[in-house]
Backbone as ProteinMPNN parsed JSONL, in Angstrom:
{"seq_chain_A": "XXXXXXXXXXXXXXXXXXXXXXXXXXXXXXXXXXXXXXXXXXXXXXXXXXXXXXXXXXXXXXXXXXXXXXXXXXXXXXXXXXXXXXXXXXXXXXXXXXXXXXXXXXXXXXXXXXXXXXXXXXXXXX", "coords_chain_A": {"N_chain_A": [[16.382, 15.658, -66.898], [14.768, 17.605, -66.505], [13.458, 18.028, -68.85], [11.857, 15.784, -68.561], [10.005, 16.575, -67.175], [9.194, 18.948, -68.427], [7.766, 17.464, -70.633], [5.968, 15.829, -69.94], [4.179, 18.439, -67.929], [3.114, 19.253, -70.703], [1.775, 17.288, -71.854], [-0.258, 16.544, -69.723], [-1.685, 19.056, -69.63], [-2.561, 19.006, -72.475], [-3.967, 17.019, -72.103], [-5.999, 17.708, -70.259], [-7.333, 20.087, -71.553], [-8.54, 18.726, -73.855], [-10.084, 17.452, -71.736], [-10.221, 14.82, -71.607], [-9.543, 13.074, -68.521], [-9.908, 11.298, -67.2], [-10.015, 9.169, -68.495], [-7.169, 9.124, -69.272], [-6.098, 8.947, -66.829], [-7.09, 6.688, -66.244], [-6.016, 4.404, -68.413], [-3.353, 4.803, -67.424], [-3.57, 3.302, -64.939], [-4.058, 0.982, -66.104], [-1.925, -0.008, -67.344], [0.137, 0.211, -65.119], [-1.155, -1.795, -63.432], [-2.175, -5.271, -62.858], [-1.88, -8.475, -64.346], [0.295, -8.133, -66.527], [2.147, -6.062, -66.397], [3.645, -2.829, -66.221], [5.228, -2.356, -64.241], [6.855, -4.766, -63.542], [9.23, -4.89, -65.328], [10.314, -2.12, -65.038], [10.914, -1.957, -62.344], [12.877, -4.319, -62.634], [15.118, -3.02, -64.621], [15.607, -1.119, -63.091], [17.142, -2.148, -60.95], [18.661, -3.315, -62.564], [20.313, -1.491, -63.144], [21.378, 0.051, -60.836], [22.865, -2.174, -60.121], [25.284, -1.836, -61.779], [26.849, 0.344, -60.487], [28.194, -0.885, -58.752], [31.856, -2.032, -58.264], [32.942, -3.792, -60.561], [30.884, -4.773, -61.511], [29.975, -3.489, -63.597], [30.103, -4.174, -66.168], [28.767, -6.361, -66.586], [26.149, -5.413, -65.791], [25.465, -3.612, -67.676], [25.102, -5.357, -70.014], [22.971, -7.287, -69.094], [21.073, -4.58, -69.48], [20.83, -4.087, -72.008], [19.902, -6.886, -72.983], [17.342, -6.646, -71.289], [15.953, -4.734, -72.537], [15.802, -5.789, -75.544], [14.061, -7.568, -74.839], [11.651, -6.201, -74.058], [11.053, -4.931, -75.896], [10.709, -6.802, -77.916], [8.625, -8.283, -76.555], [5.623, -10.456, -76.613], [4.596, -9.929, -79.254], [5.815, -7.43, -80.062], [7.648, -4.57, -80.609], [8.8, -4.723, -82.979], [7.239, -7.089, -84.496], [5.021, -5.559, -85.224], [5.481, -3.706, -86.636], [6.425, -5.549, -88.925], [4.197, -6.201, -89.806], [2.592, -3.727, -90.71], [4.481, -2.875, -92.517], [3.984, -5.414, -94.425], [1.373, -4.681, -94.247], [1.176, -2.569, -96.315], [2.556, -3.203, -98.4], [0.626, -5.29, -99.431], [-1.402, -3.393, -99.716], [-3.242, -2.367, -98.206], [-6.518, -1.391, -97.294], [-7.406, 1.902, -95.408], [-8.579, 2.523, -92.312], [-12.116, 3.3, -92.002], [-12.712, 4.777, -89.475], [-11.444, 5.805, -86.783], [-10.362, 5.535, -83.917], [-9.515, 7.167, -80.833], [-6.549, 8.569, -79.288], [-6.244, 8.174, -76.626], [-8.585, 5.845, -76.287], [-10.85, 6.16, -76.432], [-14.553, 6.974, -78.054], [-15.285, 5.863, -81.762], [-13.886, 7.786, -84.066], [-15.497, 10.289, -86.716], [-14.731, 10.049, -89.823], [-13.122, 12.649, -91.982], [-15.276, 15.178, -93.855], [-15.007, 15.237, -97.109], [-13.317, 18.276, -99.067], [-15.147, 20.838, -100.015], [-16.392, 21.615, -103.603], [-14.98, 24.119, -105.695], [-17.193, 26.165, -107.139], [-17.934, 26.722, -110.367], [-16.259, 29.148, -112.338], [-17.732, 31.92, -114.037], [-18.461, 32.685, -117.831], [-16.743, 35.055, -119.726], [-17.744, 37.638, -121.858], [-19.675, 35.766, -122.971]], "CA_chain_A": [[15.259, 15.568, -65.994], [13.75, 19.281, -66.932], [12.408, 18.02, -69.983], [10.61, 15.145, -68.073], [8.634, 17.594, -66.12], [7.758, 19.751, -69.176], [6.839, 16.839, -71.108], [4.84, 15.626, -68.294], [3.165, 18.916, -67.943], [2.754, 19.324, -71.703], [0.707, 15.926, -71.779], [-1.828, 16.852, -68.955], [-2.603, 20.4, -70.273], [-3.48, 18.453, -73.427], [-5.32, 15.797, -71.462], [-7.046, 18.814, -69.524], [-8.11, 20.613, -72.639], [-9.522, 17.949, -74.369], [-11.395, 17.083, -70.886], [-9.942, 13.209, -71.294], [-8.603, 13.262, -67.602], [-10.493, 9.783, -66.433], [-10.098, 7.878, -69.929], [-5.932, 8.998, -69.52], [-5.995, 8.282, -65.961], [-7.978, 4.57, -66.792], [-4.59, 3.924, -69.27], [-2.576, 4.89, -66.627], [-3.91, 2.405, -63.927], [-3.959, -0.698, -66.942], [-0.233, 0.221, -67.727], [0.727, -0.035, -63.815], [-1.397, -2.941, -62.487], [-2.396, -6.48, -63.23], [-0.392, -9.355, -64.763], [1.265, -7.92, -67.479], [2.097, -4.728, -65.999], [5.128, -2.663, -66.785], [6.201, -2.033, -63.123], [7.992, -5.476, -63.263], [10.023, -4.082, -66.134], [10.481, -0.877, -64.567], [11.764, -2.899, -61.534], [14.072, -4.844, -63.112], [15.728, -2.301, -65.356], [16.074, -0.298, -62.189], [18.171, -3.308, -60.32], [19.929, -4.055, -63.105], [21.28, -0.371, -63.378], [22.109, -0.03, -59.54], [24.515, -3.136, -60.212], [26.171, -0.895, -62.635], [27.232, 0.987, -59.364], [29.161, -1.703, -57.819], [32.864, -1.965, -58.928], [33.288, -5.116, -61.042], [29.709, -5.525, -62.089], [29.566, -2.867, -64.55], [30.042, -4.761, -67.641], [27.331, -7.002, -66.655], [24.972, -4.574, -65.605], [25.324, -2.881, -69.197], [24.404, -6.079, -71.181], [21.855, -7.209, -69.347], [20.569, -3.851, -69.403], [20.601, -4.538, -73.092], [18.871, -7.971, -73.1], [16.228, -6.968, -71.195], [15.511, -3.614, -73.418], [15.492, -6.271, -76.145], [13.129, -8.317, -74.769], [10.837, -5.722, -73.522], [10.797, -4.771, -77.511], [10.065, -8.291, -79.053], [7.699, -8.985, -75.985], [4.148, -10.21, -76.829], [4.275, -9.338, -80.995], [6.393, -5.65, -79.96], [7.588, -3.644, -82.236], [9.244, -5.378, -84.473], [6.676, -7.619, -85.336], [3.976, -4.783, -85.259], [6.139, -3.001, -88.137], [6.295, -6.127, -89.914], [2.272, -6.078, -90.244], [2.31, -2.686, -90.992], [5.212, -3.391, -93.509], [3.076, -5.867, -95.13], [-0.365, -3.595, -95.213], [1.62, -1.539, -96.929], [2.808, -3.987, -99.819], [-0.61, -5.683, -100.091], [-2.37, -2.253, -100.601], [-3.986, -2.473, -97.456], [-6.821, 0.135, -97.044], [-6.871, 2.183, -94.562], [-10.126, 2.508, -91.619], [-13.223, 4.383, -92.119], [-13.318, 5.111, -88.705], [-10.346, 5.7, -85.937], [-10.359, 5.698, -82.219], [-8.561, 8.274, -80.12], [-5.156, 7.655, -78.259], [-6.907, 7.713, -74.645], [-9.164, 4.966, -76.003], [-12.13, 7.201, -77.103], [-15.196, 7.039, -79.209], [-14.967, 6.254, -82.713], [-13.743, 9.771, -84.274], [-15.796, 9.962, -87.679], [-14.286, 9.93, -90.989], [-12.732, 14.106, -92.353], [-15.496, 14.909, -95.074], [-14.147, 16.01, -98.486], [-12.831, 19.215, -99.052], [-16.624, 20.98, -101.103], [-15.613, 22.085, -104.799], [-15.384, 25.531, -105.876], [-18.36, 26.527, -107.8], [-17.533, 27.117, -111.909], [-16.169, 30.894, -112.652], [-18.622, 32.479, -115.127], [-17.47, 32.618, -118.556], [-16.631, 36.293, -119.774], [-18.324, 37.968, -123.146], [-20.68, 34.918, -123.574]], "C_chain_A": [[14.248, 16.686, -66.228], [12.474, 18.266, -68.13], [11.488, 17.024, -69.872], [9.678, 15.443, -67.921], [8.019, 18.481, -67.118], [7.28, 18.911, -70.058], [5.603, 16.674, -70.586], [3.613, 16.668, -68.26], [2.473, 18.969, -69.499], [1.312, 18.085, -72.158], [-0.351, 15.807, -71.137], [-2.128, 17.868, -69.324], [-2.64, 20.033, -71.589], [-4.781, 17.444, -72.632], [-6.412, 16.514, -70.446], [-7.863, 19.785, -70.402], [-8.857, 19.652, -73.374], [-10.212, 16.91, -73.564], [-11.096, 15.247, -71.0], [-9.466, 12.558, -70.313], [-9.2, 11.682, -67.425], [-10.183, 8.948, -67.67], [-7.951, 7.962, -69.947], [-5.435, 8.078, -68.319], [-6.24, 6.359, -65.778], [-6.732, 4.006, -66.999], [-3.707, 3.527, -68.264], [-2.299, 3.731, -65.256], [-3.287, 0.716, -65.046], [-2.222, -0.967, -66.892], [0.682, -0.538, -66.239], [0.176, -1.107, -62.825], [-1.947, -3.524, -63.389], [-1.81, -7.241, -63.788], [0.216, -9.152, -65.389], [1.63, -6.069, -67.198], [3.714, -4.14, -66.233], [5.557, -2.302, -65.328], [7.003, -3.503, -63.311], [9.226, -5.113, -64.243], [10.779, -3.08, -65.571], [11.452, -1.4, -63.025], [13.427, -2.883, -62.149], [15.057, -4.32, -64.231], [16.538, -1.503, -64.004], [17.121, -0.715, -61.111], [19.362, -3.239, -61.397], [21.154, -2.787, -63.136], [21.498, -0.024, -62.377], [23.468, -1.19, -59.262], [25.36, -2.378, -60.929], [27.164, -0.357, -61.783], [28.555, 0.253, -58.565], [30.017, -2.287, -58.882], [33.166, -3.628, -59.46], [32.381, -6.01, -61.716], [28.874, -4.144, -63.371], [29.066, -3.164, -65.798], [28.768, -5.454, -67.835], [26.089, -6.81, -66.385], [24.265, -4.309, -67.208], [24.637, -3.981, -69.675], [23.376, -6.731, -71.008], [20.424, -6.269, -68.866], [19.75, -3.841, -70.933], [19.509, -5.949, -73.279], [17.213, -7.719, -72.719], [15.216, -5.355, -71.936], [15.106, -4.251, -74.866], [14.301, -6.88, -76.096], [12.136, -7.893, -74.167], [10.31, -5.305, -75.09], [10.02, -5.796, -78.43], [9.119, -8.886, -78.435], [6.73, -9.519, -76.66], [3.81, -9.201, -78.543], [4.71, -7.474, -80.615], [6.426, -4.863, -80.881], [7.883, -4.212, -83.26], [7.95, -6.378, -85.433], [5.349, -6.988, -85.441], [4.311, -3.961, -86.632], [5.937, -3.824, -89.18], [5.208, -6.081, -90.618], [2.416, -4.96, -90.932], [3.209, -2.497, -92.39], [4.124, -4.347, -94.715], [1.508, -5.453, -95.523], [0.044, -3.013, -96.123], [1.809, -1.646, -98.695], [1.243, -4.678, -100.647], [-1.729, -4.29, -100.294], [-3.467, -2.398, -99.569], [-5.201, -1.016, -96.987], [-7.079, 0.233, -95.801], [-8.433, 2.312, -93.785], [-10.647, 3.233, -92.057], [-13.3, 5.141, -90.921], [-12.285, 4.963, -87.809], [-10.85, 5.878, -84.312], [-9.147, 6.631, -81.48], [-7.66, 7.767, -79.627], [-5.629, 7.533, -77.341], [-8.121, 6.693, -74.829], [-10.757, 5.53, -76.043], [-13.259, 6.262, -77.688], [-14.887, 7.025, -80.958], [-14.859, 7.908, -83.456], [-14.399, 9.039, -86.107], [-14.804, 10.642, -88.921], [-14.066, 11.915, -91.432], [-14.178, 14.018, -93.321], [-14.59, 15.613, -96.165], [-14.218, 17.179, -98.693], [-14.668, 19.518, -100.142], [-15.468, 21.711, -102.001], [-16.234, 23.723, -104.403], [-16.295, 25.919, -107.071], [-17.873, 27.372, -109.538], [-17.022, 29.115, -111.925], [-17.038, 30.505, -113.912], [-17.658, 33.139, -116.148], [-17.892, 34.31, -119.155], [-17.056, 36.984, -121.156], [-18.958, 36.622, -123.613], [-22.088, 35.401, -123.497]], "O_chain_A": [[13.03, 16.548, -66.115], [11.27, 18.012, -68.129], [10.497, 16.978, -70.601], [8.604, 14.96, -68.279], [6.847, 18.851, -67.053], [6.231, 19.331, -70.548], [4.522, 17.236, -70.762], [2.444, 16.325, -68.433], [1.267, 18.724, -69.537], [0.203, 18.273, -72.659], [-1.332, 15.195, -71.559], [-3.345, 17.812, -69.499], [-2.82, 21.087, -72.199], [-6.005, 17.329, -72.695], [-7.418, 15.982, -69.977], [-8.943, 20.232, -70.016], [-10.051, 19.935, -73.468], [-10.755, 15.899, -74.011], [-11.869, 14.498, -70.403], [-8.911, 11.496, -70.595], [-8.307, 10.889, -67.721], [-10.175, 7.74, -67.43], [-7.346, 7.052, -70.514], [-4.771, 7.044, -68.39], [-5.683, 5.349, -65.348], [-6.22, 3.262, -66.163], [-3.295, 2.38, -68.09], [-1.222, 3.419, -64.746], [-2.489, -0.185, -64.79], [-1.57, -1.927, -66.479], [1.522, -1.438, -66.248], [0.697, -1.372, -61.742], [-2.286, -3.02, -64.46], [-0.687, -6.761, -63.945], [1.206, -9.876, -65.288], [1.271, -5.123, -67.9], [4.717, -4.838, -66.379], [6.66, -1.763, -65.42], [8.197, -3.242, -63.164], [10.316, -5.088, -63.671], [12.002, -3.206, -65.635], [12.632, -1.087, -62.872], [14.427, -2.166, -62.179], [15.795, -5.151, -64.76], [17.754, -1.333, -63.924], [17.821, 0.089, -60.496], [20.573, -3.144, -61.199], [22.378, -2.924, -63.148], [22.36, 0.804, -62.67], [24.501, -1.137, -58.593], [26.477, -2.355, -60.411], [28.336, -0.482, -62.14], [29.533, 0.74, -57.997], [29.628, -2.815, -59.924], [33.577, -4.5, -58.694], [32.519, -7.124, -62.221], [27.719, -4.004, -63.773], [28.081, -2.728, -66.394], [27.947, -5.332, -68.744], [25.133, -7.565, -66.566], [23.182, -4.604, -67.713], [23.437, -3.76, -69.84], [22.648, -7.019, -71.958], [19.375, -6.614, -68.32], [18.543, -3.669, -71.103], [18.371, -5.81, -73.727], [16.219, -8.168, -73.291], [14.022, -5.12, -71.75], [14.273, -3.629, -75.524], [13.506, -6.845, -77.035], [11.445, -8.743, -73.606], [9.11, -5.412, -75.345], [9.134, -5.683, -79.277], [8.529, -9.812, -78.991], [6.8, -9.013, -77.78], [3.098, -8.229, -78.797], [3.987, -6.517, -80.889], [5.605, -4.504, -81.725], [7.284, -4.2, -84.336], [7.796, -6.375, -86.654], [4.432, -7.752, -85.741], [3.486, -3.666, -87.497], [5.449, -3.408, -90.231], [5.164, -5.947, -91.841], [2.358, -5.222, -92.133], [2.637, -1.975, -93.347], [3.63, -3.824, -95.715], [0.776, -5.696, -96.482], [-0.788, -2.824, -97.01], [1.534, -0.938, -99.663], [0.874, -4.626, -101.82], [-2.737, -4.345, -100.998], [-4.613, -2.55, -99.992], [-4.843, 0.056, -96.499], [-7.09, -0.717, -95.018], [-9.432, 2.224, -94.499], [-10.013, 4.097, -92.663], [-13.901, 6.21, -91.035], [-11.923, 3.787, -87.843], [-11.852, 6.479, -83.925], [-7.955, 6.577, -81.784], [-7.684, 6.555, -79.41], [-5.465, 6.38, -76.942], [-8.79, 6.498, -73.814], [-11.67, 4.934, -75.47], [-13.081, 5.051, -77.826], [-14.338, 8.0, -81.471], [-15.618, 8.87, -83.332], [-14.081, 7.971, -86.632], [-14.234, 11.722, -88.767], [-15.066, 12.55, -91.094], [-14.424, 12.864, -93.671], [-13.653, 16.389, -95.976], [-15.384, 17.545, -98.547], [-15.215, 18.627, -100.792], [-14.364, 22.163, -101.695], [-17.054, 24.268, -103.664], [-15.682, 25.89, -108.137], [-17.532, 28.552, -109.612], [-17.675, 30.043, -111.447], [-17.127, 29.459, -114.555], [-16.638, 33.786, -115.913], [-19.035, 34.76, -119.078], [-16.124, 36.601, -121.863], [-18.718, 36.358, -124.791], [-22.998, 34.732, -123.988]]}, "name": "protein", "num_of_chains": 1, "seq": "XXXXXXXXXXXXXXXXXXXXXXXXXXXXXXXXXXXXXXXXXXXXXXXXXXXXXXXXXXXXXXXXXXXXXXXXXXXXXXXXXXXXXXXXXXXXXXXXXXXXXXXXXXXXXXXXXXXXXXXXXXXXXX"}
């Protein structure tokens, strides 16, 4: 539980230094309301592991504690089939953006430029 709370803080004194408090907060709201929202998840993980509690419904707590950790994974193209893509950019030589967007949902961030060269050394008894 500790390391909740210093994640936790660790994550807003980034999101307070780089001044993104309303664009994290925004996330935060999408995540927790409207139809595809993860409180029913969050719910029903939280039921299923209070049956755990009661003597005789352990076993069946556990697995479909499991099922629905599966199927919170493969939801809606999850991970697995988000890897696969990314699996396959990978093989077809997929290039990569010019132009990225921040994790809180930002402004395009522009492109690094290239490192500038270092200017010729001068050649010695010429």
């Amino acid at each position: 539980m500790p390391l909740f709370f210093i994640g936790t803080g660790i994550v807003l004194v980034f999101v307070g230094l780089n001044g993104n408090a309303a664009k994290f907060y925004g996330l935060l709201v999408n995540d927790f309301s409207g139809p595809k929202s993860f409180v029913y998840w969050f719910i029903s993980i939280l039921v299923l592991g209070a049956l755990g509690y009661i003597k005789g419904l352990e076993q069946m707590s556990k697995l479909f504690l499991i099922l629905v950790i599966i199927v919170l994974l493969l939801d809606n193209g999850g991970f697995f089939a988000q890897f696969q893509a990314y699996l396959k950019q990978t093989q077809t030589g997929g290039t990569a953006p010019t132009t990225s967007t921040s994790s809180l949902g930002g402004s395009p961030v522009p492109p690094v430029p290239p490192a500038p060269t270092a200017p010729a050394a001068p050649k010695v008894g010429s």
